[in-house]
CHARMM-style PDB file with segment names, atoms N, HN, CA, C and O in Angstrom:
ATOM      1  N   UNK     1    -119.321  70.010 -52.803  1.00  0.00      PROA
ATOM      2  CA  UNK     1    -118.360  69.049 -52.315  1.00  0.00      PROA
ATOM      3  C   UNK     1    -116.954  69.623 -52.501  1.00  0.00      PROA
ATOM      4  O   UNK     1    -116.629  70.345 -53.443  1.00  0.00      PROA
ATOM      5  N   UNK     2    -115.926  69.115 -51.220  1.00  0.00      PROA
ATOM      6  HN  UNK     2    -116.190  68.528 -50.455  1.00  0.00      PROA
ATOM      7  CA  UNK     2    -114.915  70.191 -51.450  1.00  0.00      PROA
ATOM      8  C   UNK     2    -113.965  69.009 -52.044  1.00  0.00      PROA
ATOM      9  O   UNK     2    -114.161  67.806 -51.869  1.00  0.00      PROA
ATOM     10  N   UNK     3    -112.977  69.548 -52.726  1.00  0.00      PROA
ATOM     11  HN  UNK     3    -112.818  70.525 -52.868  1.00  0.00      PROA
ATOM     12  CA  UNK     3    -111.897  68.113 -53.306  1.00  0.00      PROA
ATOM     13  C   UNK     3    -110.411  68.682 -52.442  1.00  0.00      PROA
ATOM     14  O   UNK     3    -110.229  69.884 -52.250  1.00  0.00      PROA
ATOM     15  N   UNK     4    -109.636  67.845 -52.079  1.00  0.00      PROA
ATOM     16  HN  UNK     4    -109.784  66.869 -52.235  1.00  0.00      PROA
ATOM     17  CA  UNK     4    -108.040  68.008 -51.216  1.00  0.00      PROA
ATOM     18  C   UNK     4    -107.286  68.078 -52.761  1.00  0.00      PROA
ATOM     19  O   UNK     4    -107.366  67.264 -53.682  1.00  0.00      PROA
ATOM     20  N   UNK     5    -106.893  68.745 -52.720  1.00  0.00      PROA
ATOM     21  HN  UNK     5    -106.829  69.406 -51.972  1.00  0.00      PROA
ATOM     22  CA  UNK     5    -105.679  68.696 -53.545  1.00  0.00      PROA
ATOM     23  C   UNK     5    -104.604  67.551 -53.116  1.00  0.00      PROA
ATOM     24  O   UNK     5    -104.288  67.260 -51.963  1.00  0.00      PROA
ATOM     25  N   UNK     6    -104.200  67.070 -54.116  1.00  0.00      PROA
ATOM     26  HN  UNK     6    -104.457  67.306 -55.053  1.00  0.00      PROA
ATOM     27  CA  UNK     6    -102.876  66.249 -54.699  1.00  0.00      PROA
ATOM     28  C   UNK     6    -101.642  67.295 -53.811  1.00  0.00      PROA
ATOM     29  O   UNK     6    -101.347  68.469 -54.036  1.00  0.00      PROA
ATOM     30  N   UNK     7    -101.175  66.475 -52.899  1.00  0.00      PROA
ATOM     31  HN  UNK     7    -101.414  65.521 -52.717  1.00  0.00      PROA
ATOM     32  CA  UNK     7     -99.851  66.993 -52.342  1.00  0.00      PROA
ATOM     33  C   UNK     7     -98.397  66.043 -52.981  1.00  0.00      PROA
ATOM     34  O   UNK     7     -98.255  64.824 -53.077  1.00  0.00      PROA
ATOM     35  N   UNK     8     -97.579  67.027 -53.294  1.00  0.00      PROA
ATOM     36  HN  UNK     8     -97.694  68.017 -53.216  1.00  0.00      PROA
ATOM     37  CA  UNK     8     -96.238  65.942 -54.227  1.00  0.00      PROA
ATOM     38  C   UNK     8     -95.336  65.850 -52.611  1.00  0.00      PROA
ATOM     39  O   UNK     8     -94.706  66.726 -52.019  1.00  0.00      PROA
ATOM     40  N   UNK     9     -95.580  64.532 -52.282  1.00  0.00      PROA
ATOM     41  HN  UNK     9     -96.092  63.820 -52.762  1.00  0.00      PROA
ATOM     42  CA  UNK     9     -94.703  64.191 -51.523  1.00  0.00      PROA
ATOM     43  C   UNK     9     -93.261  63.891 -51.543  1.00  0.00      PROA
ATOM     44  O   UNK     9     -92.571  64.180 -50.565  1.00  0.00      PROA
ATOM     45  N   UNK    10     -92.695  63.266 -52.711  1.00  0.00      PROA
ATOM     46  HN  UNK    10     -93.254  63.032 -53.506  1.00  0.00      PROA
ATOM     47  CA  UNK    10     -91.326  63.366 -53.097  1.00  0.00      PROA
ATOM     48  C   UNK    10     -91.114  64.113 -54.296  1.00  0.00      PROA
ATOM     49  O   UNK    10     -91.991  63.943 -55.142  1.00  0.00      PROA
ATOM     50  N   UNK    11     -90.240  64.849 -54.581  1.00  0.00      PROA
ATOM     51  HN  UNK    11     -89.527  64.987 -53.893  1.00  0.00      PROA
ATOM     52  CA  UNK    11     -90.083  65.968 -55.700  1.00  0.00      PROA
ATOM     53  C   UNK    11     -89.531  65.096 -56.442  1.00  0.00      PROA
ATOM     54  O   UNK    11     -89.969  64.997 -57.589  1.00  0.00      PROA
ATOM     55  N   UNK    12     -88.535  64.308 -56.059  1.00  0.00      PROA
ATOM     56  HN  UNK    12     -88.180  64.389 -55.128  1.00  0.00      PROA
ATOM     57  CA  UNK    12     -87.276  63.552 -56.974  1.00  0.00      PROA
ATOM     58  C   UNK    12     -88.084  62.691 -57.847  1.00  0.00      PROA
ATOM     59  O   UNK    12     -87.549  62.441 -58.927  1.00  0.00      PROA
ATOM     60  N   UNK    13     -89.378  62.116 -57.617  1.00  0.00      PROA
ATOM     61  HN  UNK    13     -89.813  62.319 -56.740  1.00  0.00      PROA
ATOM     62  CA  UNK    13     -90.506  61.113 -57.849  1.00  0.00      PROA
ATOM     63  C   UNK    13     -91.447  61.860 -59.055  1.00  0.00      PROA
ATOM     64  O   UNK    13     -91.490  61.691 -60.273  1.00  0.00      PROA
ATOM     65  N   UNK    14     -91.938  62.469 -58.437  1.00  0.00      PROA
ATOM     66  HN  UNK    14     -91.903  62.606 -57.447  1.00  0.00      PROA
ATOM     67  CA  UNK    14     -93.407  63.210 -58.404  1.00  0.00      PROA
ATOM     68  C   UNK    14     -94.430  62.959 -57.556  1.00  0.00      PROA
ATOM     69  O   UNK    14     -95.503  63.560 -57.598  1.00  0.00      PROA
ATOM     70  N   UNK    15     -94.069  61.835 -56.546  1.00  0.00      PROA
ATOM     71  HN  UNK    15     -93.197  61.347 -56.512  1.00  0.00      PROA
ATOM     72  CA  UNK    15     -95.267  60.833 -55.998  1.00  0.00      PROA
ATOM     73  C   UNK    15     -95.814  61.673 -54.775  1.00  0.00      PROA
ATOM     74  O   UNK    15     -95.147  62.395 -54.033  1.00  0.00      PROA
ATOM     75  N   UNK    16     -97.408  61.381 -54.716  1.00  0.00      PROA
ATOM     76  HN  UNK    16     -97.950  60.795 -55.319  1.00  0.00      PROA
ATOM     77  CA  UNK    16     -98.299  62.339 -54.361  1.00  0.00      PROA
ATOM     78  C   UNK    16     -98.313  61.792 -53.483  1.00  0.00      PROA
ATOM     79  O   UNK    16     -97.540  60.854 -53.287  1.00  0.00      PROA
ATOM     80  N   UNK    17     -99.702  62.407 -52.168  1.00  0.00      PROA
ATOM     81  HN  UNK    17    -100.330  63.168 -52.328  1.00  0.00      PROA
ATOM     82  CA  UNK    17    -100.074  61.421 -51.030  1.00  0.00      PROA
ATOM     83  C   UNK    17    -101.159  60.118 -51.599  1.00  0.00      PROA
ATOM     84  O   UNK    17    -101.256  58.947 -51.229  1.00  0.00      PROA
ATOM     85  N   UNK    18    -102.025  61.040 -52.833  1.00  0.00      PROA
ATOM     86  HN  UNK    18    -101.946  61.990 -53.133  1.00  0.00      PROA
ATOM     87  CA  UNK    18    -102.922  60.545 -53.132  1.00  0.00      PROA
ATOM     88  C   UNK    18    -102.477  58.772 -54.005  1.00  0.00      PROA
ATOM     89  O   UNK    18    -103.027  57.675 -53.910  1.00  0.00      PROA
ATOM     90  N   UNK    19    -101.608  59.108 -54.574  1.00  0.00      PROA
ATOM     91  HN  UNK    19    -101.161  60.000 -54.651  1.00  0.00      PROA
ATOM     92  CA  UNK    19    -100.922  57.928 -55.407  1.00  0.00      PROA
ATOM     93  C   UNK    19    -100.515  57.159 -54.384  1.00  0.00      PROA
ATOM     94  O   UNK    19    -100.707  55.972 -54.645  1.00  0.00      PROA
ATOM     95  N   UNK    20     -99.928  57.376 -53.100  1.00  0.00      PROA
ATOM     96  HN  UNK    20     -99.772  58.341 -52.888  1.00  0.00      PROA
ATOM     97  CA  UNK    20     -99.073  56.495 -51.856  1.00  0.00      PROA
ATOM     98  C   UNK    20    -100.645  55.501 -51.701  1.00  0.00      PROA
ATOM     99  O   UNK    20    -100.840  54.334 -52.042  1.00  0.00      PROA
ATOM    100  N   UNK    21    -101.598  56.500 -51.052  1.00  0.00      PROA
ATOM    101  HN  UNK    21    -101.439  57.448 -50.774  1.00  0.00      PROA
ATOM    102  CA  UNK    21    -103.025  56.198 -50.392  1.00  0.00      PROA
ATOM    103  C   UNK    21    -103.490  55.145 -51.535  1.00  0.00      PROA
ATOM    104  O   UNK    21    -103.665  53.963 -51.240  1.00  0.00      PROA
ATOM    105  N   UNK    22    -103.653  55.557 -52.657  1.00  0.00      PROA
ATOM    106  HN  UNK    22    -103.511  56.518 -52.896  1.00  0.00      PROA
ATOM    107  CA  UNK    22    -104.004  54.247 -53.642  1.00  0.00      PROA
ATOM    108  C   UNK    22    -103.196  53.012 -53.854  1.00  0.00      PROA
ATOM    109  O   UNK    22    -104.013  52.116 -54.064  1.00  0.00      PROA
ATOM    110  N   UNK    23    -102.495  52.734 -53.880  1.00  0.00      PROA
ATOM    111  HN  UNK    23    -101.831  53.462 -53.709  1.00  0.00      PROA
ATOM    112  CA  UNK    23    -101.717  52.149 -53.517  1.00  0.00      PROA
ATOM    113  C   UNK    23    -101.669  51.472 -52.523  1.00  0.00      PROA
ATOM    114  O   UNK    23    -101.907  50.291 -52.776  1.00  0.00      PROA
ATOM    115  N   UNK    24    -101.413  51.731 -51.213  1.00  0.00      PROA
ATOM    116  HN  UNK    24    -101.219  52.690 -51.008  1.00  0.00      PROA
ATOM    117  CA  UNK    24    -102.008  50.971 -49.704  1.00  0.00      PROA
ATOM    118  C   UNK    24    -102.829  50.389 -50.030  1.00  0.00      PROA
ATOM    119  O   UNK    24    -102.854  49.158 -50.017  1.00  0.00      PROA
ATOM    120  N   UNK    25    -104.205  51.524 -50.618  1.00  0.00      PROA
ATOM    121  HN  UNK    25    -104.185  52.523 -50.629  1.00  0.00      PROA
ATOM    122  CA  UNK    25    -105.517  50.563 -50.453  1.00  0.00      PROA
ATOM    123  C   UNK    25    -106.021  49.101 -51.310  1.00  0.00      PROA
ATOM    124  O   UNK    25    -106.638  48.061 -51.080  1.00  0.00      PROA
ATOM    125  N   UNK    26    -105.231  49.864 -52.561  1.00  0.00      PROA
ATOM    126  HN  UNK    26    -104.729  50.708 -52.748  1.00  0.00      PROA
ATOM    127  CA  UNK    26    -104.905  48.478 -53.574  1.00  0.00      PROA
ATOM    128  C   UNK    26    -104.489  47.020 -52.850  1.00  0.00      PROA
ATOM    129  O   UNK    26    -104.874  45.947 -53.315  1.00  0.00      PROA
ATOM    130  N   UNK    27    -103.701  47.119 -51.722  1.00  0.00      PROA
ATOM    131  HN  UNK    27    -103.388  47.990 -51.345  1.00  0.00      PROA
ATOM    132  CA  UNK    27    -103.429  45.836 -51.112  1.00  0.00      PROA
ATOM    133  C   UNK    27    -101.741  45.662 -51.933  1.00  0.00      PROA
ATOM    134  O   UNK    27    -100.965  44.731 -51.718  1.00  0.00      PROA
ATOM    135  N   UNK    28    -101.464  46.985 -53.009  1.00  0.00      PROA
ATOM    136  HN  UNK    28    -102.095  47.741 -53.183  1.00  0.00      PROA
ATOM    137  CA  UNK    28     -99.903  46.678 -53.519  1.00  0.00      PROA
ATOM    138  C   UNK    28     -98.753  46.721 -52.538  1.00  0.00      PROA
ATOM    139  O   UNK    28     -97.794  45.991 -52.286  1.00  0.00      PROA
ATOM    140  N   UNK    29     -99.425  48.329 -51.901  1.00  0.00      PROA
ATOM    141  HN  UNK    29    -100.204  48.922 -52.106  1.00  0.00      PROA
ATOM    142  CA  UNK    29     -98.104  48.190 -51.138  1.00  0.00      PROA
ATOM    143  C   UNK    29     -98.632  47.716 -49.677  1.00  0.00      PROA
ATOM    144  O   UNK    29     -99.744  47.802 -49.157  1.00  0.00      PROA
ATOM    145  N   UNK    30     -97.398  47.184 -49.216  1.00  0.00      PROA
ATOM    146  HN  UNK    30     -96.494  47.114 -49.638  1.00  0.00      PROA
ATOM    147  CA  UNK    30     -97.785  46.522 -47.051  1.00  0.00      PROA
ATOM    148  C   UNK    30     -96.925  47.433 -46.744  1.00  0.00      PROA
ATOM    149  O   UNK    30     -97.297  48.081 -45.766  1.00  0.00      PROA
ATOM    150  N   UNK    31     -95.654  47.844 -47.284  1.00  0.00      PROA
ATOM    151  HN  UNK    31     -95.352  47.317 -48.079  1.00  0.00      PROA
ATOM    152  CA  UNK    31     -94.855  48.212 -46.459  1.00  0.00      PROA
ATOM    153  C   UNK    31     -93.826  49.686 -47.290  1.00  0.00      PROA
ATOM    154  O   UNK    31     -93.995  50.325 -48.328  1.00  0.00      PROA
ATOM    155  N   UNK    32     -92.992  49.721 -46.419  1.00  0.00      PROA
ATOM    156  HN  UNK    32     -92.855  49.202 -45.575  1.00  0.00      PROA
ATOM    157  CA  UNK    32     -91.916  50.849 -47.331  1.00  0.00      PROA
ATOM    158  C   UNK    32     -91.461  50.013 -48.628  1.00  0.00      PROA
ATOM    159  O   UNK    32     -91.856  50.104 -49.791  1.00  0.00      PROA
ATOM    160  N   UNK    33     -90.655  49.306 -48.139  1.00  0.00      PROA
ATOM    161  HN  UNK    33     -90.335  49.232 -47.194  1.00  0.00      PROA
ATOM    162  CA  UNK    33     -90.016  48.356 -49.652  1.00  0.00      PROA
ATOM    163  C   UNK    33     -91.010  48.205 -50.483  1.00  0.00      PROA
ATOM    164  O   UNK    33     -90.702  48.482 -51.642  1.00  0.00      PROA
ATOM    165  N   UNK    34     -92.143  47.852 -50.317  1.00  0.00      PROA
ATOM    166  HN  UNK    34     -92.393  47.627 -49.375  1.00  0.00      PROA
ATOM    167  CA  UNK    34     -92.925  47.800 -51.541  1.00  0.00      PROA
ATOM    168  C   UNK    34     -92.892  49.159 -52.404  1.00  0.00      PROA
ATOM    169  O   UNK    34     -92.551  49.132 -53.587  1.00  0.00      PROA
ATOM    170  N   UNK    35     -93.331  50.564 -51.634  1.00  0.00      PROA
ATOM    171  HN  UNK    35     -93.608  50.586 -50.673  1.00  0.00      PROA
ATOM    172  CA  UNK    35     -93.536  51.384 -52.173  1.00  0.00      PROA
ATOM    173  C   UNK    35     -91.942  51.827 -52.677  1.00  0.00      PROA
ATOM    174  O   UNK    35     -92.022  52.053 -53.884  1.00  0.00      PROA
ATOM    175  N   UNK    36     -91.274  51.924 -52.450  1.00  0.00      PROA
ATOM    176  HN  UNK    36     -91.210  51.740 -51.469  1.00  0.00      PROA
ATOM    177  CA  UNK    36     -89.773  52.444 -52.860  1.00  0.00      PROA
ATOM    178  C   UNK    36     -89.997  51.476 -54.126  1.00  0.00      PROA
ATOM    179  O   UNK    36     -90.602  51.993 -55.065  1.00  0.00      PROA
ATOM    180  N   UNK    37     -89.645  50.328 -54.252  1.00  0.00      PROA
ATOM    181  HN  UNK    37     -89.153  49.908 -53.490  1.00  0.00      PROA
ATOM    182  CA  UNK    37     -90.396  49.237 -55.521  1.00  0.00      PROA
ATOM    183  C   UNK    37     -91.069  50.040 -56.474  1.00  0.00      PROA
ATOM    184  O   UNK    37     -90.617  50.428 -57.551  1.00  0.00      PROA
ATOM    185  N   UNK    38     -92.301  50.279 -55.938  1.00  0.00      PROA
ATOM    186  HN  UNK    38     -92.668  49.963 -55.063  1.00  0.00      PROA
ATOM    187  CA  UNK    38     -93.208  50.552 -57.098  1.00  0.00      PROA
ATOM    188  C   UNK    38     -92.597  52.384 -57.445  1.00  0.00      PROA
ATOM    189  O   UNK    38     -91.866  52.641 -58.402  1.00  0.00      PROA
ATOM    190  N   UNK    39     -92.915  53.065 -56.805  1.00  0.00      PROA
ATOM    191  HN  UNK    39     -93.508  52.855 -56.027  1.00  0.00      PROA
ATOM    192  CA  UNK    39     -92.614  54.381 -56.822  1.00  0.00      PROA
ATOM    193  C   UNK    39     -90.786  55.010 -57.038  1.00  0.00      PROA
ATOM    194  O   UNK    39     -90.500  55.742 -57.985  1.00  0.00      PROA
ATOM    195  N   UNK    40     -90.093  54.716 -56.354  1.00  0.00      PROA
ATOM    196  HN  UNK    40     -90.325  54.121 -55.584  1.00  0.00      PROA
ATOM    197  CA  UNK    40     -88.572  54.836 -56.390  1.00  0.00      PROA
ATOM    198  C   UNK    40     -88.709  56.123 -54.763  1.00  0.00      PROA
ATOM    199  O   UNK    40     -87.664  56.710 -54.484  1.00  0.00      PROA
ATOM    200  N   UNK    41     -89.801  56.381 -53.993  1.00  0.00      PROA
ATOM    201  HN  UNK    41     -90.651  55.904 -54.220  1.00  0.00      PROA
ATOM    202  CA  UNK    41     -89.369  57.082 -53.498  1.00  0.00      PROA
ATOM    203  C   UNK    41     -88.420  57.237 -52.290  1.00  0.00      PROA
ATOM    204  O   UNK    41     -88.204  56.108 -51.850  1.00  0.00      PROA
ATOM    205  N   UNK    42     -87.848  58.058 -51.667  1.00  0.00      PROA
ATOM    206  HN  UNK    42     -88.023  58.975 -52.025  1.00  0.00      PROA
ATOM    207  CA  UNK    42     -86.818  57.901 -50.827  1.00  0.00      PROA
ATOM    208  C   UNK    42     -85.874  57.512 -51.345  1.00  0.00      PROA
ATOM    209  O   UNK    42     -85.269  56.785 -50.557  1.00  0.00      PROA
ATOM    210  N   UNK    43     -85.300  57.604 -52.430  1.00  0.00      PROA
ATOM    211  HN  UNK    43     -85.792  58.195 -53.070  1.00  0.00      PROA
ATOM    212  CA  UNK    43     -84.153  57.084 -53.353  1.00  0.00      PROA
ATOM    213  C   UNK    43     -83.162  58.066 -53.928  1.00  0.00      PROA
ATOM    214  O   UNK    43     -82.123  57.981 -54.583  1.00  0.00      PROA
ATOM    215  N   UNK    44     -84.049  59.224 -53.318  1.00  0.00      PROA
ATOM    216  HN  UNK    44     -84.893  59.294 -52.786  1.00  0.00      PROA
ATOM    217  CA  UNK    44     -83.477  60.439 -54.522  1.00  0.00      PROA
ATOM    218  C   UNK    44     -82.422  61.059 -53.494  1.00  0.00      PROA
ATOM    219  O   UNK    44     -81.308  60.612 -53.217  1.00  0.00      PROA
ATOM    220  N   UNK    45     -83.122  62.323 -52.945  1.00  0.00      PROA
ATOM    221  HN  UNK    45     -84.026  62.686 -53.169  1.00  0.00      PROA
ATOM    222  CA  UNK    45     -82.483  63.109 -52.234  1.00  0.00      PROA
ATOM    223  C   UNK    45     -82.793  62.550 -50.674  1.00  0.00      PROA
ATOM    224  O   UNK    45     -82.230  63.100 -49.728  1.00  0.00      PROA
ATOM    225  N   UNK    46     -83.699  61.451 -50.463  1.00  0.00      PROA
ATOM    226  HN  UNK    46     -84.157  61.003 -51.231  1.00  0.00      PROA
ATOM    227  CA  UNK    46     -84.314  61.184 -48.980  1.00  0.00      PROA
ATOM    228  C   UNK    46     -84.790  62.351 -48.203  1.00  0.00      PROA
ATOM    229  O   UNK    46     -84.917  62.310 -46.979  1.00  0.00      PROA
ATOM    230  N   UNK    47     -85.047  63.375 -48.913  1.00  0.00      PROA
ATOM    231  HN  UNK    47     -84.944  63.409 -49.907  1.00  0.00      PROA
ATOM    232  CA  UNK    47     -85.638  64.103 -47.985  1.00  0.00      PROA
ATOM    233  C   UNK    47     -87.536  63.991 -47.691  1.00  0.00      PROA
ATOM    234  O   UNK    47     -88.223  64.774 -47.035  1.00  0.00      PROA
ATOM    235  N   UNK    48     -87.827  63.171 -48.182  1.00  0.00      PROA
ATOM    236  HN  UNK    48     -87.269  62.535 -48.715  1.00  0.00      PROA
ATOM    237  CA  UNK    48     -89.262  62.866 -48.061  1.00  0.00      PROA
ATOM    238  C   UNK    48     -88.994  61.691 -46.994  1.00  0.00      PROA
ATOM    239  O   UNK    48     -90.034  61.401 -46.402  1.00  0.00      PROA
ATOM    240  N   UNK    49     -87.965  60.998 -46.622  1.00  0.00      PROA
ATOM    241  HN  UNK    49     -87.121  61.234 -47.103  1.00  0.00      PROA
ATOM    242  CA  UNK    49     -88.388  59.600 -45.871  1.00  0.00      PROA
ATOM    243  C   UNK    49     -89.512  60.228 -44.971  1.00  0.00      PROA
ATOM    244  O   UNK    49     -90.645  59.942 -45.359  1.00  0.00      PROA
ATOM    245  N   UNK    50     -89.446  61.020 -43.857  1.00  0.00      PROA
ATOM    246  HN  UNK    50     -88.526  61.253 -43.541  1.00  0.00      PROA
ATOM    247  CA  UNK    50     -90.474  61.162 -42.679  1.00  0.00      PROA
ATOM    248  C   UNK    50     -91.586  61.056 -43.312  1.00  0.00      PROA
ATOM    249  O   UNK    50     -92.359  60.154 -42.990  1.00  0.00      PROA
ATOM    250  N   UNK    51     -91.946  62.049 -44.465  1.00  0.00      PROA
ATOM    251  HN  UNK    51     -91.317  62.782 -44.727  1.00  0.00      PROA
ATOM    252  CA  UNK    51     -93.068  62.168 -44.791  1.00  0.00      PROA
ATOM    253  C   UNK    51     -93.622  60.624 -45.448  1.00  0.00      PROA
ATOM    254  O   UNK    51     -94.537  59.913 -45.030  1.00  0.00      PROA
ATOM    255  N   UNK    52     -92.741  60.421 -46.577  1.00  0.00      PROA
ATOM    256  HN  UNK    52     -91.998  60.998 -46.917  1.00  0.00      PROA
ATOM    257  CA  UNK    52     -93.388  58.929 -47.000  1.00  0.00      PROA
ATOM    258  C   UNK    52     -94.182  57.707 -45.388  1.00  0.00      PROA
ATOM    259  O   UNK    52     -95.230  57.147 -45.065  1.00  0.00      PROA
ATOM    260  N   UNK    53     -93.137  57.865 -45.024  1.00  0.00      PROA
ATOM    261  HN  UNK    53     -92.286  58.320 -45.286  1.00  0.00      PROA
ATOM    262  CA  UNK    53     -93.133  57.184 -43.970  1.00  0.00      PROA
ATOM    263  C   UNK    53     -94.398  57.397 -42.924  1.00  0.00      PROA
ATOM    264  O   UNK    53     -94.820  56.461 -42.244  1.00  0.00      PROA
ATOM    265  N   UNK    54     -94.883  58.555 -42.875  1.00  0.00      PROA
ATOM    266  HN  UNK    54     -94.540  59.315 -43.426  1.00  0.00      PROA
ATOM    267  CA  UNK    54     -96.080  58.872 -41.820  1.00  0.00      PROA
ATOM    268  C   UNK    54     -97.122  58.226 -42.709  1.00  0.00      PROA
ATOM    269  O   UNK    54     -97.800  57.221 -42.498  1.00  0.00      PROA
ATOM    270  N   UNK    55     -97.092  59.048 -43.765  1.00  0.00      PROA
ATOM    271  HN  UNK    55     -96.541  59.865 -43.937  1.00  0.00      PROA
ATOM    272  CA  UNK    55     -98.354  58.592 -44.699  1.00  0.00      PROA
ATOM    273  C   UNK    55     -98.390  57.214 -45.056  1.00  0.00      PROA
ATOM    274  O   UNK    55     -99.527  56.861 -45.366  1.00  0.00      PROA
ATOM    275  N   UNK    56     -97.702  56.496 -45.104  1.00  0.00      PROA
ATOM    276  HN  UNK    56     -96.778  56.783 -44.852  1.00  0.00      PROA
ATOM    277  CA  UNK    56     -98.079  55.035 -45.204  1.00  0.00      PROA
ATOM    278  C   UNK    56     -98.299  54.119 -43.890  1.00  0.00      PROA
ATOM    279  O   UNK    56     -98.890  53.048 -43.754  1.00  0.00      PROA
ATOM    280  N   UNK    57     -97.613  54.926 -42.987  1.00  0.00      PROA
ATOM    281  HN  UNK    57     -97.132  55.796 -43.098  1.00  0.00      PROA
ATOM    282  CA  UNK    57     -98.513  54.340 -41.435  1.00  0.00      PROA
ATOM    283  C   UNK    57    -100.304  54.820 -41.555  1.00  0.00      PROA
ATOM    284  O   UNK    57    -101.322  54.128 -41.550  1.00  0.00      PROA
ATOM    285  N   UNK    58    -100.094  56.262 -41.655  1.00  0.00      PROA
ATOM    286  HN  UNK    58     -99.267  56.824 -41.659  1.00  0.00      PROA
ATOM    287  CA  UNK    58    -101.332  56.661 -41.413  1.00  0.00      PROA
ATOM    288  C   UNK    58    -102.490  55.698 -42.711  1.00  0.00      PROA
ATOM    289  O   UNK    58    -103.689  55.603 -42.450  1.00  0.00      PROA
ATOM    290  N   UNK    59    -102.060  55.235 -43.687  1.00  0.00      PROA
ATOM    291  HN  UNK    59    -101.086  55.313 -43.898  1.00  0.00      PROA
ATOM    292  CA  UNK    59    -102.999  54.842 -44.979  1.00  0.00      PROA
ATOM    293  C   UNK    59    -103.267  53.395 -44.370  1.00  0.00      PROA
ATOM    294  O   UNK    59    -104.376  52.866 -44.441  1.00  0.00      PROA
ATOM    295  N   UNK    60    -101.991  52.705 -43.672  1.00  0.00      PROA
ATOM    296  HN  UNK    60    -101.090  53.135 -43.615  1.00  0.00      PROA
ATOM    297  CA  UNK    60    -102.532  51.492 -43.474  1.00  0.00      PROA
ATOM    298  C   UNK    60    -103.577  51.444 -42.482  1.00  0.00      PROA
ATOM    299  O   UNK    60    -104.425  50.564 -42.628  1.00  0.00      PROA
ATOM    300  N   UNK    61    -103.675  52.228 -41.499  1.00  0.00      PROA
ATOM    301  HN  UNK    61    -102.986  52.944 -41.380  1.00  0.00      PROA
ATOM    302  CA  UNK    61    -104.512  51.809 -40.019  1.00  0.00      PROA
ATOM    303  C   UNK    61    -105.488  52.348 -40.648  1.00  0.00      PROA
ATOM    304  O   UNK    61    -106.425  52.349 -39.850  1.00  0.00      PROA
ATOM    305  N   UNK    62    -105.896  52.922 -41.856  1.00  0.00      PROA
ATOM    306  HN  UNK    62    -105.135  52.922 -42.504  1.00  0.00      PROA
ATOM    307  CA  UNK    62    -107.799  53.137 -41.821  1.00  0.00      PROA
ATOM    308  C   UNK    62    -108.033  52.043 -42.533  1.00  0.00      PROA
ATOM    309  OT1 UNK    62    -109.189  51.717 -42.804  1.00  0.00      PROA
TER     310      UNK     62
END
């Protein structure tokens, strides 16, 4: 069985894809504001918004 590695999506954070994805699925986060909330990301340098941002579209629609 193969395992994905942990990608650090915001540096300023530490916050992974895998931590975003748990999260969604938890039912914590619905939206960006939640996750900026729980995580702080996009707060720092904003250079993750796109990325935060895909990955929590992409986590909600599965």
């Amino acid at each position: 069985m193969l395992f994905s590695r942990e990608k650090e999506v915001c540096e300023c954070t530490g916050t992974t894809d895998k931590q975003i994805k748990k999260l969604v699925r938890s039912g914590r986060v619905k939206d960006l504001d939640d996750l900026v909330s729980i995580t702080g990301v996009t707060t720092g340098c904003g250079g993750c918004d796109v990325d935060v941002t895909e990955l929590l579209n992409k986590f909600r629609r599965k």
